[in-house]
C-alpha positions in Angstrom: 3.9 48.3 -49.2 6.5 46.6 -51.2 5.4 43.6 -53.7 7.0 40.5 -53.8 7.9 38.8 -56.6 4.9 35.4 -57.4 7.9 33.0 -58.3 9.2 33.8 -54.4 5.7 33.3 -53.1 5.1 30.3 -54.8 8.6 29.0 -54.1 7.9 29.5 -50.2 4.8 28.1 -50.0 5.1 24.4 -49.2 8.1 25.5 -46.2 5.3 27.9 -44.9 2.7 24.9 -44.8 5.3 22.5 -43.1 6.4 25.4 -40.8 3.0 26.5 -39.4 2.6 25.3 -36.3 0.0 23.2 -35.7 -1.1 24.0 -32.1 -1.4 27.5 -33.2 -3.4 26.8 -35.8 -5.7 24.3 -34.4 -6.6 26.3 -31.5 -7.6 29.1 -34.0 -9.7 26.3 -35.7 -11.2 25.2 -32.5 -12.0 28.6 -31.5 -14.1 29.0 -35.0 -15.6 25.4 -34.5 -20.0 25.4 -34.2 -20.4 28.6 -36.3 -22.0 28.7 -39.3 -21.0 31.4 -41.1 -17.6 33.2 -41.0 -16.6 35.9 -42.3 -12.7 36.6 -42.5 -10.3 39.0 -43.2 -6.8 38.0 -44.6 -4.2 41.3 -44.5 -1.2 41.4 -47.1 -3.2 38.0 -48.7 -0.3 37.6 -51.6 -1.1 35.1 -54.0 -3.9 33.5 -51.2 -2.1 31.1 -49.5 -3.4 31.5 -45.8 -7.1 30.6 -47.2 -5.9 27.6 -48.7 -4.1 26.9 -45.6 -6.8 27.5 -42.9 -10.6 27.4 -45.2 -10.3 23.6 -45.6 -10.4 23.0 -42.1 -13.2 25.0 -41.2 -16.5 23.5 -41.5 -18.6 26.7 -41.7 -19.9 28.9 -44.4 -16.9 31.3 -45.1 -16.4 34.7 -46.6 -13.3 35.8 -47.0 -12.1 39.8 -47.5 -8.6 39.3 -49.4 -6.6 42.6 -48.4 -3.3 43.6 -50.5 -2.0 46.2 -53.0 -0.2 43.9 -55.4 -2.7 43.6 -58.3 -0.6 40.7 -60.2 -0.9 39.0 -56.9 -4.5 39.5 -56.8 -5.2 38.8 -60.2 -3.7 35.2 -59.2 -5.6 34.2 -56.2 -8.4 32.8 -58.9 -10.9 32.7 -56.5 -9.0 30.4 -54.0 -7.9 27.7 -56.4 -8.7 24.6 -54.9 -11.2 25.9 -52.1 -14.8 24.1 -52.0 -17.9 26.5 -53.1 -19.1 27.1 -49.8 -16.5 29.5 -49.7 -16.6 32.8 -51.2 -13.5 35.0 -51.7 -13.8 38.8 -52.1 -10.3 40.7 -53.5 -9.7 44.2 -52.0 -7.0 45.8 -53.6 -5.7 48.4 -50.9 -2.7 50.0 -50.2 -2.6 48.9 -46.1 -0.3 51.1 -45.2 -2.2 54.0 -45.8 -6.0 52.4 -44.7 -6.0 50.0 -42.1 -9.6 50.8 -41.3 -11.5 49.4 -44.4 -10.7 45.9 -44.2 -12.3 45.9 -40.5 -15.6 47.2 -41.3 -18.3 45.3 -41.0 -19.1 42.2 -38.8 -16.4 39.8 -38.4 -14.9 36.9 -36.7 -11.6 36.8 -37.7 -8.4 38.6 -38.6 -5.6 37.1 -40.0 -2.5 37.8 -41.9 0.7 35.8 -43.0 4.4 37.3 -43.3 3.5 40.4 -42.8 4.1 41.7 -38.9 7.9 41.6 -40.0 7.4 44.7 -42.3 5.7 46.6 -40.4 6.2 49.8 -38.2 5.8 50.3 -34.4 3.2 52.8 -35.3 1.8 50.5 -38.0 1.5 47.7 -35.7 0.1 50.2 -32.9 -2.9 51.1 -35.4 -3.6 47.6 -35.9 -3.7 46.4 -32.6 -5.7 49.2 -31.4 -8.1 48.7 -34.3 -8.3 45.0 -33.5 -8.8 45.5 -29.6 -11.8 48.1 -30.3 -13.5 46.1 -32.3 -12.8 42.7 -29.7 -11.8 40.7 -33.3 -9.4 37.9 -32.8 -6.2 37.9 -34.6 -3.6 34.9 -36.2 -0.6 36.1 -37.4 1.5 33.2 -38.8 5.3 33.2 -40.1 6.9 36.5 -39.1 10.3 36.4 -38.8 11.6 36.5 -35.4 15.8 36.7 -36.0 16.6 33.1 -35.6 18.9 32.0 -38.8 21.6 29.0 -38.4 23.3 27.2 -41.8 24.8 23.8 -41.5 28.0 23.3 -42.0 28.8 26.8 -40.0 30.9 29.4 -41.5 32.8 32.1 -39.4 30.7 34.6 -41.4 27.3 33.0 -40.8 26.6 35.6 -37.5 27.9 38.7 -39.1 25.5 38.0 -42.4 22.8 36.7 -40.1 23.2 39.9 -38.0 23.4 42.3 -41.0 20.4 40.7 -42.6 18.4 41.2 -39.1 19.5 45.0 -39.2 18.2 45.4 -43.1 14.8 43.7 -42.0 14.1 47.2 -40.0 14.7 49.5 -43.2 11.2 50.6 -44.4 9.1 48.0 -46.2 6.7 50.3 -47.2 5.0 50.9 -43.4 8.4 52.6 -41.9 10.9 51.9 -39.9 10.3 47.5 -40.3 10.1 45.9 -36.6 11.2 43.2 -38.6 12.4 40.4 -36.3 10.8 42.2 -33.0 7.3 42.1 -34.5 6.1 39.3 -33.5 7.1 39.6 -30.0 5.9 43.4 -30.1 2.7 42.6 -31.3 1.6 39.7 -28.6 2.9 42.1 -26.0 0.8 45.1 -27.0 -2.4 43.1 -27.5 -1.7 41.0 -23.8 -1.5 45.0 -22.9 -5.1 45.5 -24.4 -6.3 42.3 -22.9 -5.7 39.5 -25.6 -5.2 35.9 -24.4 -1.8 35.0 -26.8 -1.0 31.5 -27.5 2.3 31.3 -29.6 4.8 28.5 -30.8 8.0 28.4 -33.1 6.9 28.0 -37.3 10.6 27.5 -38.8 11.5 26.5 -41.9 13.5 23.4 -42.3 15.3 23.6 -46.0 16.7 20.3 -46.3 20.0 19.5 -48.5 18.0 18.4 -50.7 15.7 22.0 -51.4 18.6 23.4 -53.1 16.6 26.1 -55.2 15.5 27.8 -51.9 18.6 27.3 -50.6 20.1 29.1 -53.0 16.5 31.6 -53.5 17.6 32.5 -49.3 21.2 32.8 -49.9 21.6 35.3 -52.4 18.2 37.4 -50.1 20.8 37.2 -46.9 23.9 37.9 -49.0 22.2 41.1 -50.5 20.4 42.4 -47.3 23.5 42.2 -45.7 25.8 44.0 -48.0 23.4 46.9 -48.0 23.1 46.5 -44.4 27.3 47.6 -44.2 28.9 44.0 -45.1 31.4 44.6 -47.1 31.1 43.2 -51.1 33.8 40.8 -50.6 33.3 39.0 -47.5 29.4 38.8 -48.2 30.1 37.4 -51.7 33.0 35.3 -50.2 30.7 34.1 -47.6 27.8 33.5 -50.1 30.1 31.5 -52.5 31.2 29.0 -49.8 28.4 28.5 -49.3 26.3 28.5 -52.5 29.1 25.5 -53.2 28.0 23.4 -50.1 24.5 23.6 -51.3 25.4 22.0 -55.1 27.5 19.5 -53.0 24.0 18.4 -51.1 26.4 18.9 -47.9 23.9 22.3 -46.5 20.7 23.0 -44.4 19.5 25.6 -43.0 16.9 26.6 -40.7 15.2 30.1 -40.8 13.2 31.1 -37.4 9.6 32.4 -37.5 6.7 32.7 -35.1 3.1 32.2 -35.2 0.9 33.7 -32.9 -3.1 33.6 -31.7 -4.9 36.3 -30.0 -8.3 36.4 -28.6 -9.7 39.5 -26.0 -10.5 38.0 -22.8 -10.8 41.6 -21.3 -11.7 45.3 -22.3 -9.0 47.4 -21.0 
């Protein structure tokens, strides 16, 4: 699996809390609501954001199996920063594209993981969902990318960057082949096949004229991806400079799509 730098992470933190959808979550929350233990796996954890997303809203007891390769990453999640003592974090430095298995064992009541479907394989994501479907575990994926990209004011060259960047998302990450933007829809489809309930709702980020430094942070990412994806140099560094000059002139927005998704087995199949 690839590692991401911590300044990105951090930098995209607050749009992932905005973007989550709430519905999603809460009915993940709900579904946890009267236990008094939990015990939850986070997959690809990065610097820990999902547990200080979702553990402050749980009641319960909680255990929590932090899952990712990234040591510097891990080294940062400081034991949940922020998170009240009746939670207790576990790091488990694992490479998850070549053991899925591990971070299942064991009793468990939930699975979740944030940004990560997107770089994943087909056969990746076949492994998982099987895995999760054997074992009846439940499973909330937040924030993968599902395509959806749209800049304000438009450029003629905002479809053929968004289009090239959509094409670079499915280069290996680490996993394969990337589903990249047809993850999430792959994923609820193959766990409805196994006999998952899916509830699902949009999580975009909104980056407002006035979030210039992630504005620029995702302009240079789509410029990048989509001159290795075949744009040529000049149009995607023409493209980026309009509109890198928009953004100093607080005249841009953009909105980035992404889906969250909640599965639970209903049925053994």
């Amino acid at each position: 699996m690839t590692g991401f730098a911590v300044d990105w992470l951090e930098r995209r933190e607050p749009f992932d809390a905005r973007a989550r959808n709430s519905s999603v979550r809460d009915a993940v929350v709900a579904s946890l609501q009267g236990a008094s233990q939990l015990r939850i796996v986070d997959l690809g954890c990065g610097t820990g954001a999902m547990l200080r997303e979702l553990a402050p809203r749980l009641v319960a007891r909680q255990t929590w199996r932090l899952v990712d390769n990234d040591l510097d990453l891990m080294g940062r999640l400081a034991g949940g920063a922020g998170v009240a003592s009746r939670i207790t974090v576990t790091a488990m430095p694992l490479d998850l594209s070549r053991d899925l298995g591990a971070p299942l064992d064991g009793a468990l009541d939930l699975v979740v993981a944030s940004a990560l479907l997107d770089l994943v394989s087909a056969a990746w994501l076949e492994r998982l969902a099987v895995e999760l479907a054997a074992r009846a575990l439940p499973f909330y994926g937040a924030l993968s990318y599902d395509g959806r990209a749209a800049f304000e004011p438009a450029d003629p060259l905002d479809a053929a960057i968004v289009n090239a960047f959509n094409t670079h998302q499915r280069t290996d990450k680490g996993f394969g082949p990337a589903l990249g933007p047809d993850a999430a829809a792959a994923a609820m489809a193959r766990l409805s096949s196994l006999g998952y309930a899916v509830l699902d709702g949009p999580s975009d980020w909104v980056v407002a004229r006035d979030d210039a430094d992630m504005q620029l942070a995702l302009l240079e990412g789509f410029a990048g991806a989509a001159q290795a994806a075949g744009v040529p140099t000049a149009d995607a560094m023409a493209w980026h400079g309009r509109r890198r000059d928009l953004v100093v002139a607080g005249r841009s927005s953009m909105r980035v799509g992404h889906v969250d998704f909640w599965a639970r087995q209903i049925a053994v199949r």
